[in-house]
CHARMM-style PDB file with segment names, atoms N, HN, CA, C and O in Angstrom:
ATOM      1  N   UNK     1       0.802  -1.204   0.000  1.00  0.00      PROA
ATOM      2  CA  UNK     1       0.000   0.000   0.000  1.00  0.00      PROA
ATOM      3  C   UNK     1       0.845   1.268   0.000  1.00  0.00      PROA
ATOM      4  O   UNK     1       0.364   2.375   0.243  1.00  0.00      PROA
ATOM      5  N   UNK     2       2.248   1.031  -0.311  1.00  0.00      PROA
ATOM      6  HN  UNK     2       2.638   0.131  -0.509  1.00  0.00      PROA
ATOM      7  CA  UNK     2       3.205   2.390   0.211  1.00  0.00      PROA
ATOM      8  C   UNK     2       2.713   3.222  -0.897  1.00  0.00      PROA
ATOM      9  O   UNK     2       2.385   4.385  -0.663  1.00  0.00      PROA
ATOM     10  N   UNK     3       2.623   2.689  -2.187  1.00  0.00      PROA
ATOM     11  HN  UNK     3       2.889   1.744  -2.377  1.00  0.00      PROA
ATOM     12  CA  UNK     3       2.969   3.383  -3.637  1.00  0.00      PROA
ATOM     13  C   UNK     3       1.343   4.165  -3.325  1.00  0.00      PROA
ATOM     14  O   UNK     3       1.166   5.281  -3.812  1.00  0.00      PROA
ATOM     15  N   UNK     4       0.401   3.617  -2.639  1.00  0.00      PROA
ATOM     16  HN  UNK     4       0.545   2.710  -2.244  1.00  0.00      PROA
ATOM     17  CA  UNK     4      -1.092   4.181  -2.489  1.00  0.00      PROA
ATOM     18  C   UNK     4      -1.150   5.602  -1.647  1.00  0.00      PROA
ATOM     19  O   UNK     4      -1.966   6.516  -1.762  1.00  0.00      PROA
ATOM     20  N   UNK     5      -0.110   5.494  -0.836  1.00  0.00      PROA
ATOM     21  HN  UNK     5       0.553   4.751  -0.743  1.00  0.00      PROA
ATOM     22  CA  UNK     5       0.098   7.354   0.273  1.00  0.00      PROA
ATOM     23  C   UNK     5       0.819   8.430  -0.378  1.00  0.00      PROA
ATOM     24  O   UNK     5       1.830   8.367  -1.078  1.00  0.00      PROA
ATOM     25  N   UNK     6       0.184   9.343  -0.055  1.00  0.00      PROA
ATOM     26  HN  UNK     6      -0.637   9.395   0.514  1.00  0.00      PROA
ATOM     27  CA  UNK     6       0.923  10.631  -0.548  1.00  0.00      PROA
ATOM     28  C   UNK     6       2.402  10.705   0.053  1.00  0.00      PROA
ATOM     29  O   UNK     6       2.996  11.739  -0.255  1.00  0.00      PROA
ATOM     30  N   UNK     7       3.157   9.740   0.910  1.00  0.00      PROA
ATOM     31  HN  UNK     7       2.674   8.901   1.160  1.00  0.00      PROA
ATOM     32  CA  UNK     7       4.173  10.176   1.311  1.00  0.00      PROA
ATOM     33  C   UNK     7       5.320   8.339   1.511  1.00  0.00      PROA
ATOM     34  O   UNK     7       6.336   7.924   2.068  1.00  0.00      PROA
ATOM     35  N   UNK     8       4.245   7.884   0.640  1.00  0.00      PROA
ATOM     36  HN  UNK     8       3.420   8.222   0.187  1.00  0.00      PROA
ATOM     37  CA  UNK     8       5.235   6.743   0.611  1.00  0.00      PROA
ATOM     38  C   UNK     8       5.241   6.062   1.610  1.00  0.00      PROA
ATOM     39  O   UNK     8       5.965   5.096   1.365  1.00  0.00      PROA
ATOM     40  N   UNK     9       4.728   5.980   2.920  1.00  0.00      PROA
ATOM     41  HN  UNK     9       4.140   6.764   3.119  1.00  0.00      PROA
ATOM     42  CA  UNK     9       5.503   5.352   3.963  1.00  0.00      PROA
ATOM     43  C   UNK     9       4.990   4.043   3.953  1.00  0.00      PROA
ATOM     44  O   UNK     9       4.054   3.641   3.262  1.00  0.00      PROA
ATOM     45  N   UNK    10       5.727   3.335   4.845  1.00  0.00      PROA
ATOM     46  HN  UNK    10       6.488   3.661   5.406  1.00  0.00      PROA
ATOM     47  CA  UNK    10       5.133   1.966   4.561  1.00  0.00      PROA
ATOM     48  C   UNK    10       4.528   1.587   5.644  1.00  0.00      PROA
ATOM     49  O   UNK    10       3.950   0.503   5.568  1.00  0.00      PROA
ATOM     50  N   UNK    11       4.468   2.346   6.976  1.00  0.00      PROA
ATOM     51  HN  UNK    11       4.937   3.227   7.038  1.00  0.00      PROA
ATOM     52  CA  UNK    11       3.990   2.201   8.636  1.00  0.00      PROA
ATOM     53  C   UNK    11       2.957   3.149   8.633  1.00  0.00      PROA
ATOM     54  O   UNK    11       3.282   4.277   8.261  1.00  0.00      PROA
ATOM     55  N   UNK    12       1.907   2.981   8.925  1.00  0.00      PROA
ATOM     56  HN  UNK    12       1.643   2.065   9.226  1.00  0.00      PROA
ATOM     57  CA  UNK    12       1.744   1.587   9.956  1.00  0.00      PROA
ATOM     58  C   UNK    12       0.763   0.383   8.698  1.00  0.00      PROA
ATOM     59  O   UNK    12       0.177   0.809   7.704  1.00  0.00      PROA
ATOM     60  N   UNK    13       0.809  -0.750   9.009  1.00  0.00      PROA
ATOM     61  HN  UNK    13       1.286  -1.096   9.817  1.00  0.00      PROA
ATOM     62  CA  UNK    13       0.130  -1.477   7.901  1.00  0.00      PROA
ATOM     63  C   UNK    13      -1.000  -1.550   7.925  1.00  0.00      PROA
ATOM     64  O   UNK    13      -1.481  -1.823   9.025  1.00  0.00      PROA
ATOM     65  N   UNK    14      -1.848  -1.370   6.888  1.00  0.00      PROA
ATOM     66  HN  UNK    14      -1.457  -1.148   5.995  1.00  0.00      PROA
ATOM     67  CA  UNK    14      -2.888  -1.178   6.853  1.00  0.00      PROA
ATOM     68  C   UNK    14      -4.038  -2.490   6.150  1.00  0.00      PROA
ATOM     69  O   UNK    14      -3.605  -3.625   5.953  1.00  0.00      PROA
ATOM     70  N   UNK    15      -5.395  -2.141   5.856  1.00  0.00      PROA
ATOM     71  HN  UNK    15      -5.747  -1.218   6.016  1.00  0.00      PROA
ATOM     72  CA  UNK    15      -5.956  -3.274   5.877  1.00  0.00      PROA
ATOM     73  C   UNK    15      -7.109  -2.462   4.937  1.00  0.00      PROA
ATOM     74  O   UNK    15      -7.966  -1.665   5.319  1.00  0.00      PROA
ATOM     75  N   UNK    16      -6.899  -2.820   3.940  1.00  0.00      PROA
ATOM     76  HN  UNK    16      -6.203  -3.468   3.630  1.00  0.00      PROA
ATOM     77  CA  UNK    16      -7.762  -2.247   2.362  1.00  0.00      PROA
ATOM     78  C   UNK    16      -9.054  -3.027   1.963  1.00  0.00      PROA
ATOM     79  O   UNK    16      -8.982  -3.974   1.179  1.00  0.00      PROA
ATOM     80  N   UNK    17     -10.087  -2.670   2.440  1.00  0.00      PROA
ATOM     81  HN  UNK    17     -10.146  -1.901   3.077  1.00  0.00      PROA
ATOM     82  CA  UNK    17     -11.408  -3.886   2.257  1.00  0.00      PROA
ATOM     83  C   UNK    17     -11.801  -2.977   0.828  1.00  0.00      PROA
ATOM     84  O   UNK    17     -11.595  -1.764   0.787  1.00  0.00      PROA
ATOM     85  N   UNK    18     -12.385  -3.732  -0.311  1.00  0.00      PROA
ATOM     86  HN  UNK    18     -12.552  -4.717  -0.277  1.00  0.00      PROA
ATOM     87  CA  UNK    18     -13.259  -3.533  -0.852  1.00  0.00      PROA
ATOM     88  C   UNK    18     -14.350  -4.219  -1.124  1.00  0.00      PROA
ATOM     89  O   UNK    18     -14.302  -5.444  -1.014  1.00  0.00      PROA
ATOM     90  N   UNK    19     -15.693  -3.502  -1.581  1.00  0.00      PROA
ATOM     91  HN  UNK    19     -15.732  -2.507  -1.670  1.00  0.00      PROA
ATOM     92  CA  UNK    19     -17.030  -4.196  -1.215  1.00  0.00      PROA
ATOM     93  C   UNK    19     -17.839  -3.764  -2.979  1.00  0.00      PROA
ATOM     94  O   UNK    19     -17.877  -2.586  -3.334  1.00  0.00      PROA
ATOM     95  N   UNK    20     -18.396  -4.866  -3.863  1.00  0.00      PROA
ATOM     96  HN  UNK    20     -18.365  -5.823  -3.574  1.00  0.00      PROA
ATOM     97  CA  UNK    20     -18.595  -4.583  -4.854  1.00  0.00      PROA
ATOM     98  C   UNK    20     -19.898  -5.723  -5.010  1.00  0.00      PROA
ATOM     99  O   UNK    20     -19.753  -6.945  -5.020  1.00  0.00      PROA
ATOM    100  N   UNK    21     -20.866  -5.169  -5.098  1.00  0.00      PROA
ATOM    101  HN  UNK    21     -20.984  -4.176  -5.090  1.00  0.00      PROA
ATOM    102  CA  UNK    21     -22.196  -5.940  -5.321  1.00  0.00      PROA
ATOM    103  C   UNK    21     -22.792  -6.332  -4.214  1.00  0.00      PROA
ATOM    104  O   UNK    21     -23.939  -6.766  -4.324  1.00  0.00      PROA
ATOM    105  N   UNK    22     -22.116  -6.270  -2.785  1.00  0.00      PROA
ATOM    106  HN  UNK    22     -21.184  -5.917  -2.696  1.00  0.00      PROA
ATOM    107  CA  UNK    22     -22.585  -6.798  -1.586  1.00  0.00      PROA
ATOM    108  C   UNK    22     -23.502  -6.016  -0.747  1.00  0.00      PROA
ATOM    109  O   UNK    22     -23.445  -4.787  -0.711  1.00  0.00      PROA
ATOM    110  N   UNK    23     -24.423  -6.769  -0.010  1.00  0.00      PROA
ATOM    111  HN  UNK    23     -24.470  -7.767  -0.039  1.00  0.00      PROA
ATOM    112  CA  UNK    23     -25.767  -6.225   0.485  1.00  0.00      PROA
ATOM    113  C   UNK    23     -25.193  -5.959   2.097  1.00  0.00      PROA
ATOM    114  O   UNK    23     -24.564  -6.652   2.897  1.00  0.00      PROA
ATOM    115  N   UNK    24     -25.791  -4.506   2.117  1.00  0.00      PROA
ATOM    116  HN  UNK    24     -26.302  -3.943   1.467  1.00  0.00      PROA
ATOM    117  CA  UNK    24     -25.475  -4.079   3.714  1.00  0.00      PROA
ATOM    118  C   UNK    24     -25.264  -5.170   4.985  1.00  0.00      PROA
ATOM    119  O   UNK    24     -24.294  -4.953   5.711  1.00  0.00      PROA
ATOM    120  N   UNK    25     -26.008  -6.177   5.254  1.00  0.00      PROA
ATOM    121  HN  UNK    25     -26.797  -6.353   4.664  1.00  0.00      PROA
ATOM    122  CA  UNK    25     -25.919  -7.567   5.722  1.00  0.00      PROA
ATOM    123  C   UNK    25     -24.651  -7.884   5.766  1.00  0.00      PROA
ATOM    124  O   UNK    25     -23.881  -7.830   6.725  1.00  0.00      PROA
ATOM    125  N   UNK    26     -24.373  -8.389   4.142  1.00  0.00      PROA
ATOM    126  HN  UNK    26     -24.999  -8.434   3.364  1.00  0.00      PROA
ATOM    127  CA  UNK    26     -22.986  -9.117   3.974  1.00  0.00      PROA
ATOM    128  C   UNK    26     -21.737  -8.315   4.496  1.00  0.00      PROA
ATOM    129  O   UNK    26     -20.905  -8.873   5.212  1.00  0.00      PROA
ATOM    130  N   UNK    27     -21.628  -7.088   4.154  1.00  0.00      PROA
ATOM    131  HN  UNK    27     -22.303  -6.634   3.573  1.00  0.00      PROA
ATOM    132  CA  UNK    27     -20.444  -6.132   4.945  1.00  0.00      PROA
ATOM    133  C   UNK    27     -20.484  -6.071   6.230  1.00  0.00      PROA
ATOM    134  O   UNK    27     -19.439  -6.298   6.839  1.00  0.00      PROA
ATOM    135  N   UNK    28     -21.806  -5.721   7.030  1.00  0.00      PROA
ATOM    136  HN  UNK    28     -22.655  -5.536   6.536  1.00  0.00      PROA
ATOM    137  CA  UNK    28     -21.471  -5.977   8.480  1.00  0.00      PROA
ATOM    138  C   UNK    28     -21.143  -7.360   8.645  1.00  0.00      PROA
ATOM    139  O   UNK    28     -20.043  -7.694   9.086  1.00  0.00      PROA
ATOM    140  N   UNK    29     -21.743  -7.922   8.424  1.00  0.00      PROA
ATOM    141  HN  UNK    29     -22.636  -7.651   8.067  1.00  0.00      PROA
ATOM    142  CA  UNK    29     -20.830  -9.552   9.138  1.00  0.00      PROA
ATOM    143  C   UNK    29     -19.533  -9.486   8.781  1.00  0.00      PROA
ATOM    144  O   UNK    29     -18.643  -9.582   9.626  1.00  0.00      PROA
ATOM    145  N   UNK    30     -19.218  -9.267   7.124  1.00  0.00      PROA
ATOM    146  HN  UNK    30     -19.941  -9.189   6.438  1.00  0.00      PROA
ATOM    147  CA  UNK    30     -17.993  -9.715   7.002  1.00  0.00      PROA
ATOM    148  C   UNK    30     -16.538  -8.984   7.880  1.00  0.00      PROA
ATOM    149  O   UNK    30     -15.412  -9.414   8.132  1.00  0.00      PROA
ATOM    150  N   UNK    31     -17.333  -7.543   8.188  1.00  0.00      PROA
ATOM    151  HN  UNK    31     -18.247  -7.194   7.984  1.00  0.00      PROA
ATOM    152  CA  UNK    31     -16.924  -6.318   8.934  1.00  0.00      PROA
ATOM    153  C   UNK    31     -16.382  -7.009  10.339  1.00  0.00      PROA
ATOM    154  O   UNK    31     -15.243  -6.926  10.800  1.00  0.00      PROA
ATOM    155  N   UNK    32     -17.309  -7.584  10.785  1.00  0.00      PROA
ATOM    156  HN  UNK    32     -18.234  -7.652  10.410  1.00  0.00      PROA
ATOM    157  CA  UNK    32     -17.450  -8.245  12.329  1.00  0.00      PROA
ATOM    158  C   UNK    32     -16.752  -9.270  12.665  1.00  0.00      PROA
ATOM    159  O   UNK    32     -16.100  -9.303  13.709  1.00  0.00      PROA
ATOM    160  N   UNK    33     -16.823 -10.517  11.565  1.00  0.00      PROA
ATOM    161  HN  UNK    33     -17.352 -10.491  10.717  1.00  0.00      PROA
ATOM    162  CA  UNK    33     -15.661 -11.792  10.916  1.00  0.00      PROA
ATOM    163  C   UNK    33     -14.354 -10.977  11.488  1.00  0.00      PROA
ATOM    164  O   UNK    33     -13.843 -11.207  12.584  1.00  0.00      PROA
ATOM    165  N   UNK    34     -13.864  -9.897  10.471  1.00  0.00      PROA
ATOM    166  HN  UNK    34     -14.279  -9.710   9.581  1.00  0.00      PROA
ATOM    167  CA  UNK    34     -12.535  -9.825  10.369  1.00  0.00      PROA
ATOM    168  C   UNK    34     -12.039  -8.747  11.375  1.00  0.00      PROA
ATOM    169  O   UNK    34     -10.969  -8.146  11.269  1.00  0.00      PROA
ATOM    170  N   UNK    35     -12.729  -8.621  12.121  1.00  0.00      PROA
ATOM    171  HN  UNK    35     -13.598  -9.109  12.207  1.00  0.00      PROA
ATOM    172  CA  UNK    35     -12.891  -7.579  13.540  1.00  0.00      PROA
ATOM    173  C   UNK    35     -12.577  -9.252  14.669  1.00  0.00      PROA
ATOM    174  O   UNK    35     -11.686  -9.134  15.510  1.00  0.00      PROA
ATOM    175  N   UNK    36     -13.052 -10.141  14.621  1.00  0.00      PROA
ATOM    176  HN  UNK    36     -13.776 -10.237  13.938  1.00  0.00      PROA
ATOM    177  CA  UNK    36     -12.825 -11.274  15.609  1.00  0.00      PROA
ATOM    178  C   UNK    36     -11.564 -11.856  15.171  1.00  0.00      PROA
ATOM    179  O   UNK    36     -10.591 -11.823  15.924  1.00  0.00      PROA
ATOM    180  N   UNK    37     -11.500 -12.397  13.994  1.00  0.00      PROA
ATOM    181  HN  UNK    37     -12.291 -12.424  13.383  1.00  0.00      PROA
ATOM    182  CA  UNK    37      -9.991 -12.328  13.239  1.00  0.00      PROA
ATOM    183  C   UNK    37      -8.583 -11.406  13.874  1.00  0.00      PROA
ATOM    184  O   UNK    37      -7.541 -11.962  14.220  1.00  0.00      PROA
ATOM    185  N   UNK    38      -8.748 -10.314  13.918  1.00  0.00      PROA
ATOM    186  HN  UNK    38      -9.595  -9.862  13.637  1.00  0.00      PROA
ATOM    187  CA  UNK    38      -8.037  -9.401  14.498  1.00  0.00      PROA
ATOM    188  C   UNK    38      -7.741  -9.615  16.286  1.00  0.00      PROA
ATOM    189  O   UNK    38      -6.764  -9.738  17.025  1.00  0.00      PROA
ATOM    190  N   UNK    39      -9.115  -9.573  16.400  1.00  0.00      PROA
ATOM    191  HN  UNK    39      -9.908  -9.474  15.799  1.00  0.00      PROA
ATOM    192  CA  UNK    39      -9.015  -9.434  18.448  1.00  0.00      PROA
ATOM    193  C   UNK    39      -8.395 -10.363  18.476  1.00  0.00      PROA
ATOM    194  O   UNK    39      -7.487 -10.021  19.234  1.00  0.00      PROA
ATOM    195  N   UNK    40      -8.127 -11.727  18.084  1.00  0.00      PROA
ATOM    196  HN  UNK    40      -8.864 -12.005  17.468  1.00  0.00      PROA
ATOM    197  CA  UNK    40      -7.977 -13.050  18.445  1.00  0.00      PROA
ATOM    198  C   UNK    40      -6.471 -13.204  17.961  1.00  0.00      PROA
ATOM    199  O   UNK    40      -5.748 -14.087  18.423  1.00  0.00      PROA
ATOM    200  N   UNK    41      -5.962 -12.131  16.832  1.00  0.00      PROA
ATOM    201  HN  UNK    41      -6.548 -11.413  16.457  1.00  0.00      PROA
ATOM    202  CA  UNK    41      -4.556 -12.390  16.638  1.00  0.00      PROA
ATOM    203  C   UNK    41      -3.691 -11.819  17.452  1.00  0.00      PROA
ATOM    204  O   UNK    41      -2.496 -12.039  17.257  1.00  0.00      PROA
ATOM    205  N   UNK    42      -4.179 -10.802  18.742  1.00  0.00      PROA
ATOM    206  HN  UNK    42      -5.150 -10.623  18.901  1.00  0.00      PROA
ATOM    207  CA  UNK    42      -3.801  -9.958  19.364  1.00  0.00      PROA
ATOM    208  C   UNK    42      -3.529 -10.682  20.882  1.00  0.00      PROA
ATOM    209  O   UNK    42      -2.804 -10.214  21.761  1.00  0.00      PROA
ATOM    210  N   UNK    43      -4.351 -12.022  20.956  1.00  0.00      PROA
ATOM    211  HN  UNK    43      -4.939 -12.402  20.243  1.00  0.00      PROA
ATOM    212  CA  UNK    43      -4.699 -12.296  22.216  1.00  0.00      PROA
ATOM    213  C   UNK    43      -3.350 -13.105  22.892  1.00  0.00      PROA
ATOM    214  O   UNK    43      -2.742 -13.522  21.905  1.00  0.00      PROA
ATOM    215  N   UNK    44      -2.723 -13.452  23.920  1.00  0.00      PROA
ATOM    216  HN  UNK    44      -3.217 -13.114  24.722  1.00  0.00      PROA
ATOM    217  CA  UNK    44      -1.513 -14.290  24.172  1.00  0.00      PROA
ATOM    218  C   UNK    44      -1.817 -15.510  24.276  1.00  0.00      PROA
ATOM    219  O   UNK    44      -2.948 -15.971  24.424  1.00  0.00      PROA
ATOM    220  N   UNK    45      -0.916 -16.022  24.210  1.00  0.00      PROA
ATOM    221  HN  UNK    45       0.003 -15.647  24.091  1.00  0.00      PROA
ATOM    222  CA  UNK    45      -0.942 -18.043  24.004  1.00  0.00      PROA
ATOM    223  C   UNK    45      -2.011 -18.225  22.500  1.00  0.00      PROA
ATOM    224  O   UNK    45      -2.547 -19.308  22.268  1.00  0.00      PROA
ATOM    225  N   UNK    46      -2.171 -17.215  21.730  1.00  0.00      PROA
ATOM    226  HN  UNK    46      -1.736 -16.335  21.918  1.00  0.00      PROA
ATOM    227  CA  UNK    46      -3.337 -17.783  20.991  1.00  0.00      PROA
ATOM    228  C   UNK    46      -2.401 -18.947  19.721  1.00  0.00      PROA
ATOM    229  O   UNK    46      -1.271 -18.783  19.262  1.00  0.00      PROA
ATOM    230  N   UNK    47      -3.338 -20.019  19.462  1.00  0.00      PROA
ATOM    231  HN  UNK    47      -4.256 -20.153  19.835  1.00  0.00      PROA
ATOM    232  CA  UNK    47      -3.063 -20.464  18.294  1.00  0.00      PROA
ATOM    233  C   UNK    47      -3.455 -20.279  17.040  1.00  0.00      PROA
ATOM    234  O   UNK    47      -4.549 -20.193  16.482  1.00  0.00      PROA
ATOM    235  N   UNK    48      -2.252 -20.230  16.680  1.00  0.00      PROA
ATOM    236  HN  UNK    48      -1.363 -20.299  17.133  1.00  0.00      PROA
ATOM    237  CA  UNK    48      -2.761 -20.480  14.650  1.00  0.00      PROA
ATOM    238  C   UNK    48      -3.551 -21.194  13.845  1.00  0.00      PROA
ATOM    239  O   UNK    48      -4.484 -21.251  14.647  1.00  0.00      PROA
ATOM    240  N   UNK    49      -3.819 -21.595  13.217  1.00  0.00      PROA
ATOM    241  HN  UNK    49      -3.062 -21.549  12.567  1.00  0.00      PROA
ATOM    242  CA  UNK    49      -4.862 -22.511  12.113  1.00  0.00      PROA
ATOM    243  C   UNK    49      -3.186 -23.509  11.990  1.00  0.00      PROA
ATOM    244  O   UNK    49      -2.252 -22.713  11.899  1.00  0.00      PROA
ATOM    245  N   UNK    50      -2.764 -24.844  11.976  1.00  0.00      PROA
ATOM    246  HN  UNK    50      -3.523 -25.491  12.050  1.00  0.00      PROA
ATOM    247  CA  UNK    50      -2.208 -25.384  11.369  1.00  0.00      PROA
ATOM    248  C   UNK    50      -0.840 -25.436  11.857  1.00  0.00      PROA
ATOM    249  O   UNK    50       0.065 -25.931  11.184  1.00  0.00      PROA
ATOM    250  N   UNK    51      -0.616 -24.779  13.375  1.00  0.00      PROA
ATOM    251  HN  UNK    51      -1.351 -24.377  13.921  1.00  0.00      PROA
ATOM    252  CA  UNK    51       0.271 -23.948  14.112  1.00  0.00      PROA
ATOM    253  C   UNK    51       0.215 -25.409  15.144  1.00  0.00      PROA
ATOM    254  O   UNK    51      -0.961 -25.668  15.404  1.00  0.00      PROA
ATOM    255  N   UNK    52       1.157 -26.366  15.757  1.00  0.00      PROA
ATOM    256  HN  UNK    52       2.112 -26.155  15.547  1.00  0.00      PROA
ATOM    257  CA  UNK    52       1.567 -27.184  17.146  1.00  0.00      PROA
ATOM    258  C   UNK    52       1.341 -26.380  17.599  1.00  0.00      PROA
ATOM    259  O   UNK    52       1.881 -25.379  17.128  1.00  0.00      PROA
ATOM    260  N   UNK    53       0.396 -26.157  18.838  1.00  0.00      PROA
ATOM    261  HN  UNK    53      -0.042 -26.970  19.221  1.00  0.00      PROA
ATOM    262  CA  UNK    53       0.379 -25.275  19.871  1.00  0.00      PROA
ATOM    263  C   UNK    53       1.360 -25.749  21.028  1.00  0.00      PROA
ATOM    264  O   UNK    53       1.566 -25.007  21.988  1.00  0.00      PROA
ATOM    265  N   UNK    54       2.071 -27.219  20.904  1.00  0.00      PROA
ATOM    266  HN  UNK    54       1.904 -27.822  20.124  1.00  0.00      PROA
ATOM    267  CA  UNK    54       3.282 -27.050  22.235  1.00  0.00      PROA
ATOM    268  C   UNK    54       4.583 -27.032  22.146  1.00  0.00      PROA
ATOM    269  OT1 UNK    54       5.269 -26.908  23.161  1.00  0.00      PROA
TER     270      UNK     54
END
């Protein structure tokens, strides 16, 4: 996304949704999905998808 800012930078990383044909419904959930996605990558001891957790 650097080449996308008026100043090039590459911090902090960002997270570019686009939404094309989808019904108000489908964006909030999908909104909410990747909002739990997030909290949960943040959380300690958490595991990965495919990740030995010991």
């Amino acid at each position: 996304m650097s080449a996308c800012r008026s100043n090039r930078a590459t911090a902090p990383p960002q997270l570019v949704l686009g939404f094309g044909d989808v019904g108000e419904r489908a964006i909030t959930e999908g909104i909410a999905t990747i909002g739990d996605l997030l909290a949960g990558a943040c959380r300690p001891g958490r595991v990965v998808a495919g990740q030995d957790p010991s």
